[in-house]
C-alpha positions as CSV (number, residue, x, y, z in Angstrom):
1,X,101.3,130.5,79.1
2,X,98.0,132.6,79.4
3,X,98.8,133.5,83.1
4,X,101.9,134.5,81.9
5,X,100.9,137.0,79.4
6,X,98.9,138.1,82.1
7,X,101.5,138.9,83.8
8,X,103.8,139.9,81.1
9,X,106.4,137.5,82.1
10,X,108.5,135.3,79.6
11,X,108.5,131.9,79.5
12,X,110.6,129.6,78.0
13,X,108.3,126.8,76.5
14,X,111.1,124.0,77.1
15,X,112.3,125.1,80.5
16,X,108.6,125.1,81.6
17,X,108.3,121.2,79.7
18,X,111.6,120.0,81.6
19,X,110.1,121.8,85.0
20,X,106.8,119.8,84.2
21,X,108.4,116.6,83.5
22,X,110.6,116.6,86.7
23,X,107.4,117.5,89.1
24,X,106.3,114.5,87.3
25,X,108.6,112.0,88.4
26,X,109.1,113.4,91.8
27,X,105.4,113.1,92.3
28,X,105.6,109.0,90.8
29,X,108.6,108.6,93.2
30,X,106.3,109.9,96.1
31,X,103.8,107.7,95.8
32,X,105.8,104.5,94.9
33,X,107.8,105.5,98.1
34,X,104.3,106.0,100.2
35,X,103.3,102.8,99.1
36,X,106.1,100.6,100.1
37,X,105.0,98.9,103.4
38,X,106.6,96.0,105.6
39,X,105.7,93.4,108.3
40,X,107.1,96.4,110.8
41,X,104.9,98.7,110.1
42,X,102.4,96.7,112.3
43,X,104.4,97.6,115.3
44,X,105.7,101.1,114.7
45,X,102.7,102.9,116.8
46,X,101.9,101.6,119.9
47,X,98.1,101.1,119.0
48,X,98.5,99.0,116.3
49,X,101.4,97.2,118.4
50,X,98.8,96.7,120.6
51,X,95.9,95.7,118.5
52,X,98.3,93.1,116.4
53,X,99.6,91.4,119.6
54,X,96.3,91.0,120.7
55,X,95.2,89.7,117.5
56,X,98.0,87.2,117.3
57,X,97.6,85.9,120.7
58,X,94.0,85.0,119.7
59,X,94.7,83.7,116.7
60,X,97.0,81.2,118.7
61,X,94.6,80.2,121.4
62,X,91.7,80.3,118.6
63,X,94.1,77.4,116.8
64,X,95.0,75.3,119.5
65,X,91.9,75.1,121.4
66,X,90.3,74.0,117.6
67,X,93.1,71.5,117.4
68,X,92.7,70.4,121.2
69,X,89.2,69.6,121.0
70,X,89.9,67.4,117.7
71,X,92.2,65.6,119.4
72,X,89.7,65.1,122.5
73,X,86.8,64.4,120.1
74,X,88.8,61.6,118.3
75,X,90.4,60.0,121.9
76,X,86.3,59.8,123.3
């Protein structure tokens, strides 16, 4: 209201509330909106496509060479 008189312009105190309020909830719908993230996102760019396959191949030779040298370790 101060910048307003400032300016000797008239505001209406409710009209500015309701304008307030709905800045508000556009600004909560951003960021729930930002925050919702899926198993996709891991291969929208091709970097992290990259990085995640190379990561999941590892993962799976990582696994079955620990479970391949169990077994080998039990057989001996």
């Amino acid at each position: 209201m101060k910048y307003a008189v400032g300016n000797r312009v008239q505001v209406d105190p409710t009209h500015l509330k309701h304008v307030i309020q709905e800045v508000k909830k556009s600004a909560t719908r951003k960021e729930t909106e930002a925050k919702k993230r899926g198993i996709l996102d891991i291969i929208k760019t091709p970097k992290l496509r990259k990085r995640s396959l190379i990561m999941f191949f590892n993962w799976y030779v990582r696994r079955n060479d620990t479970v391949l040298s169990c077994g080998a370790r039990i057989r001996a």
